[in-house]
N, C-alpha and C positions, 0 to 999 in steps of 0.2 A: 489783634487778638481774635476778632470773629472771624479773621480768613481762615487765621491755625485752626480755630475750633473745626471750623467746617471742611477745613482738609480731612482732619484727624477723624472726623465723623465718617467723608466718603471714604477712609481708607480701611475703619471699623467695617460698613456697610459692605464695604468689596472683599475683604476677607473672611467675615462673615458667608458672605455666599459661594466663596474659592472651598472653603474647608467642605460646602454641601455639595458642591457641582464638580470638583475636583478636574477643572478645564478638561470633563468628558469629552465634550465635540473635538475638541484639537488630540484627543489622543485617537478618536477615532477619524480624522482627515489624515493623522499622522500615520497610523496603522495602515492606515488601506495604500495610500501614495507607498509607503515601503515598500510593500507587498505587490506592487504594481513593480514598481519601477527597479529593487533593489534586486529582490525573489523572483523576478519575471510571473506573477500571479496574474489570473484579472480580479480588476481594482473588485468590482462590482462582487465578487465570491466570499471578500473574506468582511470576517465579523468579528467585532469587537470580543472577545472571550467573554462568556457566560451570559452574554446579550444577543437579543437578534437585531441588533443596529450595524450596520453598515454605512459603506459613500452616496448618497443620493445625489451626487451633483450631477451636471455633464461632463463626459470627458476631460473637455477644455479647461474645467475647473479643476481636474487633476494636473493637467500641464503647466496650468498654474504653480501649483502649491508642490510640482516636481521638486522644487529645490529642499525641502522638508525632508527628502527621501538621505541627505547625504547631512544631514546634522542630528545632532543630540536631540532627545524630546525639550530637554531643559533649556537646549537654544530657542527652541519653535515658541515657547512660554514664556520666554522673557521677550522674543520679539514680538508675540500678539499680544500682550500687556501693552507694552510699549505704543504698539499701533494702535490701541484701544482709546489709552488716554490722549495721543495725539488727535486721531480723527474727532474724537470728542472737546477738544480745544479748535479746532477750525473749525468743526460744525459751529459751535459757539460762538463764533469768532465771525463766522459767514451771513447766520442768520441772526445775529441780537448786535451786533458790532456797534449800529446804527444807536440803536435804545441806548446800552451801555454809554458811548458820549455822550448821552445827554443827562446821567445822570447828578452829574455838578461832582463826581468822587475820581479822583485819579484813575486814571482806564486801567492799568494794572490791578488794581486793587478789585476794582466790580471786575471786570473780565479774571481773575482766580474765584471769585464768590462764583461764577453764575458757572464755570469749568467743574466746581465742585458740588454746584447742585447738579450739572449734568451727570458726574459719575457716579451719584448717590442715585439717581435718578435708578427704578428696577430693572429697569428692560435693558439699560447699559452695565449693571452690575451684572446682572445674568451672561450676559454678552463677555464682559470679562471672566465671570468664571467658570462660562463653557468655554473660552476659548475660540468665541463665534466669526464670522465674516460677515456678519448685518452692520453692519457702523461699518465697514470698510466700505462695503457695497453704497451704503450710504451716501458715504462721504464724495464716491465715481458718480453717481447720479447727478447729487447737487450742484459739484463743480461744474458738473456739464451744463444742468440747466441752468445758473445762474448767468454762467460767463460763458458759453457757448452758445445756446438755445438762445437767451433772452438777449443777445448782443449778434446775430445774427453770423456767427463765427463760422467759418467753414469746415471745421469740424466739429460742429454742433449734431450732438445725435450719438457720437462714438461711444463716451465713456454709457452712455443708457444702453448703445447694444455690446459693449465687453460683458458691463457686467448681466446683462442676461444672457448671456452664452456663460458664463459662470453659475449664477442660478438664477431658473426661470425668473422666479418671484418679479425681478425688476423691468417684466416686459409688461407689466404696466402702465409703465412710462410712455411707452411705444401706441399704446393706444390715446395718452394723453397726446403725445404729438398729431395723430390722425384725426382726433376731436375737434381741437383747436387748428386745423387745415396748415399746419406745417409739415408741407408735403417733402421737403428736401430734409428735413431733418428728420422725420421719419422715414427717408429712405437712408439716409445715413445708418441708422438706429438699428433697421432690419439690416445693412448690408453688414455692418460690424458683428453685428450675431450669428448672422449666416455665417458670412466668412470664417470666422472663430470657429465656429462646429466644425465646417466643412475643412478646416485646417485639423482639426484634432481626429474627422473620422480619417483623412489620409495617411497621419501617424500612426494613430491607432484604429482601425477597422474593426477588429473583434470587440473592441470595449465599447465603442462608439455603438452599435450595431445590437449590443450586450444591452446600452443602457435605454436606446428608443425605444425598442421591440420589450425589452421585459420590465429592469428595474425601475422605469421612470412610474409603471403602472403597478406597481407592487405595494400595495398602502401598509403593508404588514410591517416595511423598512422603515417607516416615520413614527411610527408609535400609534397609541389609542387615541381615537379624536375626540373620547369624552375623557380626556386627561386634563385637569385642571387649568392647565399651563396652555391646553391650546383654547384662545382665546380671539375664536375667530366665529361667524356666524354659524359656522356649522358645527363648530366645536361647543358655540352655544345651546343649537338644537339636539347636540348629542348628547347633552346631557337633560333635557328633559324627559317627561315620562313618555313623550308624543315619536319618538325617535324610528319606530318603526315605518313611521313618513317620512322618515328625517330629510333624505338625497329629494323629495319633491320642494317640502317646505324650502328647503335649501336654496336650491335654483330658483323659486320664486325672491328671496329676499337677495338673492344676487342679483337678478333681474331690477327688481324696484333700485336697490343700489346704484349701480350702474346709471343706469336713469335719472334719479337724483342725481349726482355726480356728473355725470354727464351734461347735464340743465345749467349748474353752474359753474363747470369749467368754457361750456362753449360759448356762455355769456357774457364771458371775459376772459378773453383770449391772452390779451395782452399781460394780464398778471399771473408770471412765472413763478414766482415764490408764492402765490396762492394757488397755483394748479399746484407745483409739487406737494404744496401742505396737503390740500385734499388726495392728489393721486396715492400720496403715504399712504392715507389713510385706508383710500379705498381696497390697496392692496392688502391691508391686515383683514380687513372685514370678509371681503370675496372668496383671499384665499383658502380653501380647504381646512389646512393645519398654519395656524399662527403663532408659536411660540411665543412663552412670553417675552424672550430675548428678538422675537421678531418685534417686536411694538416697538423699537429703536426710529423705525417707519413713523414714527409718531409727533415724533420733538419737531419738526417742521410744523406744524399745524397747533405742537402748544405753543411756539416760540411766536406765530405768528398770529397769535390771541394773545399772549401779554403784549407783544409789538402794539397792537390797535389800544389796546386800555390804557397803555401808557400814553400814547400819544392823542388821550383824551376821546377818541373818535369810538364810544361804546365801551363801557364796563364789564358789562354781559359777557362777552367773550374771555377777555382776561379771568373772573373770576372761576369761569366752567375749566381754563387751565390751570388755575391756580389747585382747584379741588382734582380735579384729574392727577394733576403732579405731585401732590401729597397724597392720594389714598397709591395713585401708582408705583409711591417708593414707601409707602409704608410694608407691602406685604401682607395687607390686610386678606385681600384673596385669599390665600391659601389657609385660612383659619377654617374652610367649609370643604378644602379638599377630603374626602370619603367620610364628610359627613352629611347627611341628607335632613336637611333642616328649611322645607318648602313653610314658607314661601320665600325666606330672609336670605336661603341659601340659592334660589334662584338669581336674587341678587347678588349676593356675595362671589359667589363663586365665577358671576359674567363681567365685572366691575371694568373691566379692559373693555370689552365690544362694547357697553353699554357707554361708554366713556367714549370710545370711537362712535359711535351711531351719531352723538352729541358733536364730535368736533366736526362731524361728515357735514351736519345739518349748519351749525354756526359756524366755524372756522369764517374768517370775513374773508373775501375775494372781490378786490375792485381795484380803484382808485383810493387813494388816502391813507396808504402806507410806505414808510420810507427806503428803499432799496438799500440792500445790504451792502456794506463795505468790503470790498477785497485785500483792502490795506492792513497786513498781517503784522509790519513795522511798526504801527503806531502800539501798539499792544502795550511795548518796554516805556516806555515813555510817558504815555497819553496824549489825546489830540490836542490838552493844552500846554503841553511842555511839561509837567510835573512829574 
């Protein structure tokens, strides 16, 4: 009964947010690919009717999602559903695999609990009802680092530069690899993203050409960065009273960031699923505009703080994900969206960065966590037969 309930719960939470977000983003990757590819447009002109939102990707990321161009919207929605809750059962499946065996309960039964607290989770319901490519992007990253990168695979490094030739955002990974002095995998990383572009400007050169020189630089196409939802360091400074420093103070706490970040990922090189947990991280913080469907960047870094509390080795961390993952799917944030309620709403309204700042600092990275299972089989079963 508590699995149903908690199905029934994340499916309340996701369409709940479907009826407010009305999978905006997929009609606007859907629009623009048409209009590229169907109408012979460039992608990068056309805009969502009555918005000034547009494609922000690269190129490549339209060559991608070309095949959108020759189906129903209603197909494109039920397939990025679909991909949503999948990537979100592997994710799950990737990094808690481990914990979940040991929790003495049939692995089916805890692997659907912990699937349903992922899609309750906000930043993946967001994701579901924008219709987003963070969880997808996601899900190319981590494959790669677990069982590429951390297994010294020779095509270790690809799936981190596909998907940054799709969007930037995950060439932060790329700097992880050059911290931690994985010089082959970082040139994997770069040559997969180069090549990717340099494939899509030779098909398309006007678009290509269209989106380095002008759209990538147009902050007008992302929206306001003191919009509630962006929930990133600058998005935090933009909305204080101090803002007409904001682009200095900014660059200072991306700097300090970094830095931190940097201290303890190249101090432990060796733990791959505690670099990703933090590089998540630091990518939501750094970046400029962080949507809240971008904090999907996030679940590695809670997953790998209950990981350590369960396994006895520090409570601290578990508990700081515990509280992150409940005010995160509560929605509490947005109770202080256009109201201006200093000091409480300082807080309220940053509850994502501030919650990120927290996993950047504690997140554990070392020795004395157990490596995630790739064994996707045992799921139906459980690892003890039942």
């Amino acid at each position: 009964m508590s699995l149903v309930g908690s199905a029934l719960l994340a499916v309340v939470l996701i369409f709940t947010a479907v009826h407010r977000n009305q999978f905006f983003d997929s009609k606007v990757y859907y629009g623009a690919v048409k209009y590229w590819f169907r109408d012979g447009g460039m992608v990068y002109d056309w805009l969502k009717p009555g918005t000034p939102y547009g494609f922000t990707y690269p190129p490549f990321a339209g060559l991608v999602m070309s095949p959108m161009s020759v189906l129903p919207f209603a197909a494109v929605v039920v397939l990025a559903s679909i991909g949503t809750v999948l990537t979100t059962a592997l994710l799950v499946w990737w990094l808690a695999g481990s914990v979940l065996r040991r929790t003495g309960h049939p692995l089916w039964f805890v692997f659907g609990l912990a699937c349903c607290a992922g899609l309750a989770f906000e930043p993946v319901r967001e994701t579901f009802s924008f219709g987003q490519v963070n969880l997808l992007l996601l899900t190319v990253v981590t494959g790669d680092m677990l069982f590429g990168v951390a297994r010294g695979r020779w095509w270790g490094g690809i799936g981190i530069g596909l998907a940054t030739a799709i969007k930037l955002t995950p060439g932060v990974f790329i700097l992880y690899l050059l911290v931690t002095r994985r010089w082959k995998e970082a040139g994997t990383a770069i040559g997969a993203a180069a090549g990717a572009s340099v494939l899509a400007g030779a098909l398309f050169p006007d678009q290509s050409r269209e989106f380095w020189t002008s759209a990538l630089w147009d902050t007008n196409r992302v929206g306001s960065l003191q919009f509630l939802s962006n929930q990133s360091e600058r998005g935090m400074i933009a909305r204080l009273p101090y803002d007409q420093i904001g682009s200095k103070i900014w660059l200072v706490c991306v700097l300090i960031t970094l830095v931190w970040w940097g201290l303890r990922v190249a101090r432990n090189p060796g733990d791959v699923v505690g670099g990703l947990a933090l590089t998540g991280v630091l990518g939501c913080l750094v970046s400029p505009v962080t949507w809240i469907h971008h904090c999907v960047w996030l679940i590695p870094a809670l997953i790998r703080c209950l990981e350590r509390g369960w396994s006895g080795v520090g409570r601290g961390p578990a508990w700081l994900a515990t509280a992150a993952y409940v005010l995160m799917t509560s929605h509490l944030a947005w109770l202080w969206e256009n109201r201006p309620w200093p000091p409480m709403a300082i807080l309220g309204s940053n509850l994502y960065v501030l919650f990120s700042l927290a996993l950047l600092i504690w997140t554990p990275i070392g020795a004395g966590v157990p490596a995630p299972d790739p064994a996707p089989e045992k799921v139906l079963t459980g690892a003890d037969g039942r």
